[in-house]
C-alpha positions in Angstrom: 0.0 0.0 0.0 1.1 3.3 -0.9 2.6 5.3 2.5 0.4 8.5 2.8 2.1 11.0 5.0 1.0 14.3 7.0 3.1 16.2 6.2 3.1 20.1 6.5 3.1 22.3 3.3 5.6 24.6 2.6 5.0 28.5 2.4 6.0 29.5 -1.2 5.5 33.1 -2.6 3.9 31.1 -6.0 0.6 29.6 -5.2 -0.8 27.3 -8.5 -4.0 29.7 -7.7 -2.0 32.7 -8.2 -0.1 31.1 -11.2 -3.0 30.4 -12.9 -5.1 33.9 -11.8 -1.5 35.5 -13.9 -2.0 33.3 -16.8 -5.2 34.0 -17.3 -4.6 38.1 -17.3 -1.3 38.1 -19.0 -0.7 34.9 -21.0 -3.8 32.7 -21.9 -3.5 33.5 -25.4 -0.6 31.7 -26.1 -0.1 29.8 -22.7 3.2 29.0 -20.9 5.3 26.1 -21.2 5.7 24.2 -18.2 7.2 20.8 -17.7 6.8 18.5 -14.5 9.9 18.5 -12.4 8.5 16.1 -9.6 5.7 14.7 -8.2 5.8 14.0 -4.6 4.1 12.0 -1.8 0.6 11.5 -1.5 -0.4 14.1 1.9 -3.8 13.5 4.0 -6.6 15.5 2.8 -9.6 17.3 5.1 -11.1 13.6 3.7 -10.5 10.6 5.1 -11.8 9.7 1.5 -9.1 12.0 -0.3 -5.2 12.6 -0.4 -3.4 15.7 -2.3 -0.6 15.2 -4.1 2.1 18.1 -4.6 3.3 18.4 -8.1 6.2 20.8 -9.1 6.2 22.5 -12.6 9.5 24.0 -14.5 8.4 27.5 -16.0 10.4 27.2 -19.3 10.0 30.0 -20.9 9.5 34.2 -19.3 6.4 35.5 -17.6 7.1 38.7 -17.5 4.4 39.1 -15.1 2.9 36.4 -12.5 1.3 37.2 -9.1 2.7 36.0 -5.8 2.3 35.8 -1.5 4.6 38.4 -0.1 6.5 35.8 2.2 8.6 37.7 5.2 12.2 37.1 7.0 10.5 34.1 8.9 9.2 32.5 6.2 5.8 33.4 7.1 3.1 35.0 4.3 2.5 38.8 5.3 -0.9 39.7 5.9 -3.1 42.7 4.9 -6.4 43.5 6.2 -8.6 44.9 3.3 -11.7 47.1 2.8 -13.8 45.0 4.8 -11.3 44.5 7.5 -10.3 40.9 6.8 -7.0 39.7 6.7 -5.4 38.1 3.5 -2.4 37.6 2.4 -0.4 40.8 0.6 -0.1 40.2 -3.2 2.5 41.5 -5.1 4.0 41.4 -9.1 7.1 39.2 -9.8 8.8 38.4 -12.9 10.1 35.4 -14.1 9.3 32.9 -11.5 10.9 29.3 -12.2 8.6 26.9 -10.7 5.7 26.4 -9.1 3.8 23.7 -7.3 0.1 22.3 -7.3 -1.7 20.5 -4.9 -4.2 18.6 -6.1 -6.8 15.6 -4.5 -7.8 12.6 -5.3 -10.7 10.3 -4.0 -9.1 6.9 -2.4 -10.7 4.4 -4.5 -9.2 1.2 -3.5 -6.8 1.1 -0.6 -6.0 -2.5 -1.1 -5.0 -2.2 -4.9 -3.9 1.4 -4.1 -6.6 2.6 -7.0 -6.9 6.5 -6.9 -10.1 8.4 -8.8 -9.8 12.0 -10.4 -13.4 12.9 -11.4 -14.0 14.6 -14.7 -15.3 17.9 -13.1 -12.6 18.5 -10.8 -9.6 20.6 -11.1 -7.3 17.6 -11.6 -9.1 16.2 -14.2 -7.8 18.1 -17.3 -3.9 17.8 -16.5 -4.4 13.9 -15.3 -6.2 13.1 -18.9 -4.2 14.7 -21.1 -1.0 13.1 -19.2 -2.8 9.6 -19.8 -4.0 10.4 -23.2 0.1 11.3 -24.3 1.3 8.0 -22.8 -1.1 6.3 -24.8 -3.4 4.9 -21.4 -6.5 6.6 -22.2 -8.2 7.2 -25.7 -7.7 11.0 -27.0 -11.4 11.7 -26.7 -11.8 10.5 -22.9 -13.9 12.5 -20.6 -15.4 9.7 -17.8 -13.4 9.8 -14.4 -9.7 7.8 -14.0 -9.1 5.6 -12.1 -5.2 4.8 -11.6 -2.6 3.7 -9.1 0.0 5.6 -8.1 3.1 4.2 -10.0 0.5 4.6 -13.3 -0.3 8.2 -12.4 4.3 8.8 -11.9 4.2 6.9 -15.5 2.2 9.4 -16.9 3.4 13.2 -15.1 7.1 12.4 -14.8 8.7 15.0 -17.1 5.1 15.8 -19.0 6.0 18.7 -21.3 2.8 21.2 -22.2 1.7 24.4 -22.6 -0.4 25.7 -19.9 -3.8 27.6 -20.5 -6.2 28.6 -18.0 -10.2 28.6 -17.8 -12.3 29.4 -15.1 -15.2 26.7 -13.6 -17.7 26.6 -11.1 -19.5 24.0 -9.6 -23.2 25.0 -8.8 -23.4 26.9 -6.0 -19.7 27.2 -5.2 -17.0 29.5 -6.2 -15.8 29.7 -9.0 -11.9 28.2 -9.9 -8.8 27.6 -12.5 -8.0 24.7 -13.9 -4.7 23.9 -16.1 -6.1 23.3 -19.6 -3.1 21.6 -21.4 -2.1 21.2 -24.9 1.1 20.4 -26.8 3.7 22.2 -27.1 
């Protein structure tokens, strides 16, 4: 069975939610090429029914522009209060920023065979089938959830080269969020 740890996440100025909120106003017409550099271990999730996995993209090419956390000398993300007088963290403009890393769940399907489910709506859903489509596991038209075990799911991310666009979603009722729409370089 695959080892599911609890481990802490790191702070990092680069958030995949702020990643993606910069494509989207500066680069979604052309995307940004971005390769997977690792994919780490799988991390408990709020649900005992869930794990997140932390994946870690290469930026390979300039973004002139890409939002990011204002992190401090302790390592800790500064805080702002705004209009309203809640607190979030302060946001500032970088340039250039060489990678950045996405958490993403995954419902626990089987424990016993180590199975793992992305469903077709969720955020991981488009990055996970067009990884499986490229090595050739799923057919190019797929849209139903995967199901996968983890060594399958390495198979198919390790070193997955793509350009990276962005398109907003909402689930009804809920707020609305990114997801990575890849395509080929």
């Amino acid at each position: 069975m695959v080892k599911i740890d609890s481990g802490e996440r790191k702070k990092s100025p680069l958030t995949m939610r702020l990643f993606l909120n910069s494509v989207k106003k500066w680069h979604n017409k052309d995307g940004v090429s971005l390769v997977v550099e690792s994919v780490g271990k799988l991390v408990e999730s709020d649900k005992e029914t869930d794990v997140s996995i932390p994946i870690e993209f290469g930026i390979q090419e300039d973004m002139p522009k890409c939002f990011a956390r204002v992190i401090d000398d302790k390592g800790e993300v500064v805080k702002i209060e705004d209009e309203f007088g809640e607190e979030k963290d302060k946001i500032e403009t970088i340039s250039n920023p060489e990678t950045v890393t996405g958490w993403f769940k995954m419902r626990i399907e089987d424990p016993e065979n180590d199975e793992f489910k992305v469903f077709n709506l969720g955020s991981f859903f488009p990055l996970l089938n067009y990884a499986f489509i490229q090595s050739g596991d799923l057919p190019e038209n797929n849209k139903k959830n995967i199901i996968f075990t983890y060594d399958e799911l390495l198979d198919a991310l390790e070193g997955l080269e793509f350009r990276c666009k962005t398109e907003t979603r909402k689930f009804k009722g809920g707020k609305p969020y990114q997801v990575i729409i890849p395509s080929d370089l």
